[in-house]
C-alpha positions in Angstrom: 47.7 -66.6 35.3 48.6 -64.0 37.6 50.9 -62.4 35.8 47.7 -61.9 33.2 45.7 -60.7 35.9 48.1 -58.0 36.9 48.9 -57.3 33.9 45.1 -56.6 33.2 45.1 -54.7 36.3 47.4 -52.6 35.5 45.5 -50.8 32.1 42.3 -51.0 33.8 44.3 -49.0 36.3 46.0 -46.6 34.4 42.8 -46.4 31.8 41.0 -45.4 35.3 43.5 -42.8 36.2 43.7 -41.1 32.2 40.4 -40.2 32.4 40.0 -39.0 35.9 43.1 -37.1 35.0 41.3 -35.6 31.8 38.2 -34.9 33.6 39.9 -32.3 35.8 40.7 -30.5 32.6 39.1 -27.1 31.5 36.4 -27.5 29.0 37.0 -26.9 25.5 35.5 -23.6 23.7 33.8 -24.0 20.2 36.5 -21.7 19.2 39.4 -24.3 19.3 37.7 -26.4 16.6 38.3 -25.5 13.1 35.5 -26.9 11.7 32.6 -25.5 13.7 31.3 -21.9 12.9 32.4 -19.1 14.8 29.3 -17.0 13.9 25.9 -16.6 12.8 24.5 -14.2 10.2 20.9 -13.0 11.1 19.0 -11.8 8.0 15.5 -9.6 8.1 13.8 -9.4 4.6 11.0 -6.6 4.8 8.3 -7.4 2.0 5.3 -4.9 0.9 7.9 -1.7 1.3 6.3 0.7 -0.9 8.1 3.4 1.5 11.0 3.7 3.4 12.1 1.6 6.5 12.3 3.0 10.1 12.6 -0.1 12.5 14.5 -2.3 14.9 13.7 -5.7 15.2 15.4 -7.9 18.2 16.8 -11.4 18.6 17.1 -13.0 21.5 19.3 -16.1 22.7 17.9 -18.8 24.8 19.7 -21.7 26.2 17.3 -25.0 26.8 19.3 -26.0 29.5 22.7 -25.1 31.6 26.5 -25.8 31.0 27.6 -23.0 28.5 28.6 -19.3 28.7 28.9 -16.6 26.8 26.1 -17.5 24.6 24.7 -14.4 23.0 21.6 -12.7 24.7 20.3 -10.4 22.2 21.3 -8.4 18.9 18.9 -6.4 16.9 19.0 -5.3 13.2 17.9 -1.4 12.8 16.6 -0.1 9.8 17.2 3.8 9.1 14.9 4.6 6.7 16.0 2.4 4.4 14.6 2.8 0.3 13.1 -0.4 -0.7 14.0 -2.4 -4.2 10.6 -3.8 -5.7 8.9 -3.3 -2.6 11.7 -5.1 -0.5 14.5 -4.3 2.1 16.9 -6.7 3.4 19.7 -6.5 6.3 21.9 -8.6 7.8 24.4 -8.7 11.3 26.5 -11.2 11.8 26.8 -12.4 15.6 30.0 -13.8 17.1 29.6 -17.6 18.7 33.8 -17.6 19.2 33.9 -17.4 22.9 31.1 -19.7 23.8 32.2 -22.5 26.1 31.0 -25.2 28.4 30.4 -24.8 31.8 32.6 -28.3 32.2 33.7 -31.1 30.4 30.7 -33.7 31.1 30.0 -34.8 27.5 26.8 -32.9 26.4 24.6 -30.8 24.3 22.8 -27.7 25.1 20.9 -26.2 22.7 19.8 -22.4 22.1 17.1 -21.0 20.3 16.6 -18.2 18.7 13.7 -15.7 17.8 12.1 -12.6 16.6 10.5 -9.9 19.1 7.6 -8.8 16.9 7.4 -5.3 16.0 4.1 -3.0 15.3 3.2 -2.5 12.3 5.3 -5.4 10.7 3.6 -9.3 10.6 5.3 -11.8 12.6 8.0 -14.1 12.0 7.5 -16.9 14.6 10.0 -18.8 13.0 12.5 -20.4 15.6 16.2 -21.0 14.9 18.2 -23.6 17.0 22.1 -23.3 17.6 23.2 -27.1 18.8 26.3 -26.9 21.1 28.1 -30.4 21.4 30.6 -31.5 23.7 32.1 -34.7 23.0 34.7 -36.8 23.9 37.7 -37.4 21.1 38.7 -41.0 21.0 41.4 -43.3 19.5 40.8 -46.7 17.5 40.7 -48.3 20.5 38.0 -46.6 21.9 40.4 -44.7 24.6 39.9 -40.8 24.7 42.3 -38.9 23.6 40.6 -35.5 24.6 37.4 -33.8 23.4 36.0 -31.2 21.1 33.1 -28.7 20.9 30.9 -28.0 17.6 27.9 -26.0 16.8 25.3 -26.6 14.5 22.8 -24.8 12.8 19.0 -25.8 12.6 15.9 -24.3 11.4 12.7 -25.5 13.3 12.3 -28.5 11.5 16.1 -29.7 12.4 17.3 -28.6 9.0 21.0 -27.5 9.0 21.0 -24.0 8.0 24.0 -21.8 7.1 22.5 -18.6 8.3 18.9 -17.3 9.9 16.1 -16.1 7.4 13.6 -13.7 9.2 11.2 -12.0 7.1 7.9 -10.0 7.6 5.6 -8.2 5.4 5.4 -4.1 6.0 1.2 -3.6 7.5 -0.6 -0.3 6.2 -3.8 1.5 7.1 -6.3 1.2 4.4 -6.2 4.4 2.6 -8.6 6.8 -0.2 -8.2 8.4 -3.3 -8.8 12.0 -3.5 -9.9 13.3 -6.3 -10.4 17.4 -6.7 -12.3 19.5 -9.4 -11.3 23.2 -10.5 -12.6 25.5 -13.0 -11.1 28.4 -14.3 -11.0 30.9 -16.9 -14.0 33.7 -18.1 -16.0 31.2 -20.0 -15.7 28.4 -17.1 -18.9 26.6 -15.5 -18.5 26.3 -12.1 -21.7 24.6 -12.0 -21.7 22.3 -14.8 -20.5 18.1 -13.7 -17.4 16.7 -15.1 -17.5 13.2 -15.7 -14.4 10.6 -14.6 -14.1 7.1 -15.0 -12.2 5.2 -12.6 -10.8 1.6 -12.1 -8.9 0.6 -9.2 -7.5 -2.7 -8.3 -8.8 -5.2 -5.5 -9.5 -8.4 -4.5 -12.7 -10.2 -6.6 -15.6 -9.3 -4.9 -14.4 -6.0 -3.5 -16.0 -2.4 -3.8 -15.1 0.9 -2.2 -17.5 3.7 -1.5 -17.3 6.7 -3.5 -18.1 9.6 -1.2 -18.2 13.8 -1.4 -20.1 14.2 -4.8 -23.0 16.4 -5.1 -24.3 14.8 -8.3 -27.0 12.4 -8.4 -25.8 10.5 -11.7 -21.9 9.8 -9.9 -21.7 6.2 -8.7 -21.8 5.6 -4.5 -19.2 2.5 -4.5 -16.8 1.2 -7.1 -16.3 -2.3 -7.6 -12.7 -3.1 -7.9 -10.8 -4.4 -11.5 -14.5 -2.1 -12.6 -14.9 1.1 -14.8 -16.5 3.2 -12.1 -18.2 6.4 -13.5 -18.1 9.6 -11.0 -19.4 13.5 -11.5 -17.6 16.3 -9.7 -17.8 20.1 -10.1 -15.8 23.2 -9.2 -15.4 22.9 -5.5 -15.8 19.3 -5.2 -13.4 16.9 -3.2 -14.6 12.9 -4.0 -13.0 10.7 -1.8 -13.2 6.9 -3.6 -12.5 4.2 -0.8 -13.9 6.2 2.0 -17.2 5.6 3.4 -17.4 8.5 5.8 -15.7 7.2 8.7 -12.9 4.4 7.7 -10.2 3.9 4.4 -10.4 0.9 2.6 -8.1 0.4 -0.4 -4.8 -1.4 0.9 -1.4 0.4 0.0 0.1 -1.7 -3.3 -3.4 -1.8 -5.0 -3.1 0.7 -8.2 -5.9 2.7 -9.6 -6.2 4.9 -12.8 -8.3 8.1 -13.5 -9.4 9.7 -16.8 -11.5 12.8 -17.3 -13.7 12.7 -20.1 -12.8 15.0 -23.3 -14.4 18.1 -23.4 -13.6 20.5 -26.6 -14.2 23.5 -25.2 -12.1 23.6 -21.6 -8.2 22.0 -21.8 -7.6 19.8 -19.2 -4.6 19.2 -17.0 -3.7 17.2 -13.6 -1.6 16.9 -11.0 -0.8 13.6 -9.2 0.0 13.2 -5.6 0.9 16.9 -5.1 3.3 17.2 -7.9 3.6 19.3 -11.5 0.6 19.6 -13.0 0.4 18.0 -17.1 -1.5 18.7 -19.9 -3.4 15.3 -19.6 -7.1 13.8 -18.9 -6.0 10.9 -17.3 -3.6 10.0 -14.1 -2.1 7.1 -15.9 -1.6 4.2 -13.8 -1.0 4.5 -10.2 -0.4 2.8 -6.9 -1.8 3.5 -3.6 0.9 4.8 -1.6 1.5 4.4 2.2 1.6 8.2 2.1 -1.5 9.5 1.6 -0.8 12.8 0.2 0.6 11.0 -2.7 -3.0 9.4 -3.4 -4.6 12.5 -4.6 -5.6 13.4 -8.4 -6.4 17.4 -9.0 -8.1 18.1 -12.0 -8.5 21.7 -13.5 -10.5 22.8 -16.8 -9.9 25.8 -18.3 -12.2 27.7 -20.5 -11.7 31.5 -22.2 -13.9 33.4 -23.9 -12.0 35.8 -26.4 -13.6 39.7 -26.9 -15.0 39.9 -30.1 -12.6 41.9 -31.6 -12.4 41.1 -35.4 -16.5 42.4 -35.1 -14.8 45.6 -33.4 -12.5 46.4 -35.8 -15.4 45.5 -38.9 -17.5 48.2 -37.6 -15.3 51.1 -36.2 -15.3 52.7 -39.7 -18.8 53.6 -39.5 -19.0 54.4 -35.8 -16.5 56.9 -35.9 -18.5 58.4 -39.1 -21.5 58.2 -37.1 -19.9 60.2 -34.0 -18.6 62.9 -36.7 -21.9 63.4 -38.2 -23.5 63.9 -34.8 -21.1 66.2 -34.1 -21.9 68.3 -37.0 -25.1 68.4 -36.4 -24.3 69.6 -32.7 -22.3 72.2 -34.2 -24.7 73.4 -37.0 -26.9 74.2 -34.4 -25.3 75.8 -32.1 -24.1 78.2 -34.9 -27.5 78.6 -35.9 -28.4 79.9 -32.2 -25.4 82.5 -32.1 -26.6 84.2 -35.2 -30.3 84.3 -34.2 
């Protein structure tokens, strides 16, 4: 019996002193297990880009409670003017979690979360990301530890394991206007007379925007959107359609088109958003850029009045007959006064 006892003793003992000897060990980094990942890729997704991207958007690292270091504070993802694809541009960094360790070698977890600084101009992402550190002891069948090992895991909000963070935020605009200019030319143009345009511009059901700068009582003050909207301009005019006066109102990505009516006697042409001007009477389909020099439609008619020349050439036989006759007669007089 007390040869048991001892012998009981003795584990308890020496089970006693193993893990008082393990506990003065250094604490394990994530980086010596295999299994757990030694980084994190950080993705931003920019939707509604219908320009280029100038921005940096910032991350930032916070640990719920103490025992780790070298846990990431910050990184950021820049975007340098980047050229969207179908309205959309996406980056990615990846951020190094190799050298984060525990504080000591208490079993624990300590978790860090991770998320956006919103940016102007940009809606916010208020998702939060969760990196789980875990710090565990390693054990044999028989329950005795054998050493211990450090993990991370990846969450989204709801607990989800994640392989990587998914940030994303729509681009914001100003509303903007269409501007739409007249001009006449050639000798047989009307700078007075109205030129009639129907236009139809997309929105949301319900929606109209005001139609402001023309002179002529028969042009329509507001268009309703996904509507034929029928405006007058003349030589000189500048009609601004989605502007009442003081504020824009069409949102960048809506698209509008243009058309001139046909008239036989001037040719038409137009030039969109500053560019070449083409033998056309409509703008074709367009989209409201976030650049509002490109949402601008110049119109020019051109009429001539040819000299009538064929009646010129008709006649000349006889006035030059006339003009010789004439001149006889001058003549025949003037003879008649030196004889006298």
């Amino acid at each position: 019996m007390k040869t048991k006892f001892k012998r009981i003793l003795s584990f308890s003992t020496i089970a006693a002193l193993g893990v008082a000897g393990y506990a003065s060990a250094a604490a394990v980094p994530i980086s010596d297990n295999p299994d757990s990942p030694q980084s994190v890729d950080i993705c931003k997704t920019i939707t509604n880009a219908y320009d280029n991207t100038t921005a940096t958007f910032n991350y930032t690292f916070a640990a719920q409670s103490t025992g780790l270091t070298n846990v990431p504070s910050t990184q950021s993802i820049v975007f340098n003017n980047d050229a969207p694809t179908n309205h959309e541009v996406k980056k990615c960094t990846t951020v190094s979690l190799a050298n984060v360790a525990f504080t000591d070698n208490s079993p624990k977890q300590v978790e860090v979360e991770v998320t956006e600084t919103p940016v102007s101009g940009f809606s916010v992402d208020s998702t939060t990301y969760k990196i789980l550190f875990d710090l565990r002891n390693t054990v044999d069948a028989n329950d005795n530890i054998t050493g211990q090992i450090a993990t991370a895991y990846l969450h989204d909000d709801s607990g989800q394991k994640v392989s990587k963070f998914d940030f994303a935020s729509a681009k914001q605009y100003g509303d903007k206007d269409i501007t739409l200019t007249k001009t006449v030319k050639g000798n047989g143009g009307d700078v007075n007379k109205y030129f009639k345009f129907t236009a139809n511009i997309s929105g949301a059901a319900g929606t109209t925007y005001t139609v402001y700068g023309s002179s002529s009582t028969d042009s329509a003050s507001s268009c309703a959107a996904n509507t034929a909207c029928v405006i007058y301009a003349k030589h000189g005019e500048t009609i601004r359609i989605g502007f009442d006066g003081t504020d824009s109102e069409i949102p960048v990505g809506e698209t509008y088109t243009i058309t001139e009516d046909a008239y036989s006697d001037y040719t038409t042409s137009v030039a969109v958003g500053g560019g070449t001007a083409s033998s056309s009477s409509t703008t074709g389909q367009q989209t409201i850029s976030a650049t509002s020099a490109n949402n601008t439609a110049a119109f020019t008619n051109v009429k001539g009045i040819n000299p009538p020349t064929g009646l010129f050439l008709n006649l000349w036989p006889y006035i030059l007959l006339g003009a010789i006759s004439a001149g006889a007669i001058i003549y025949g007089k003037k003879l008649r006064s030196s004889k006298k």
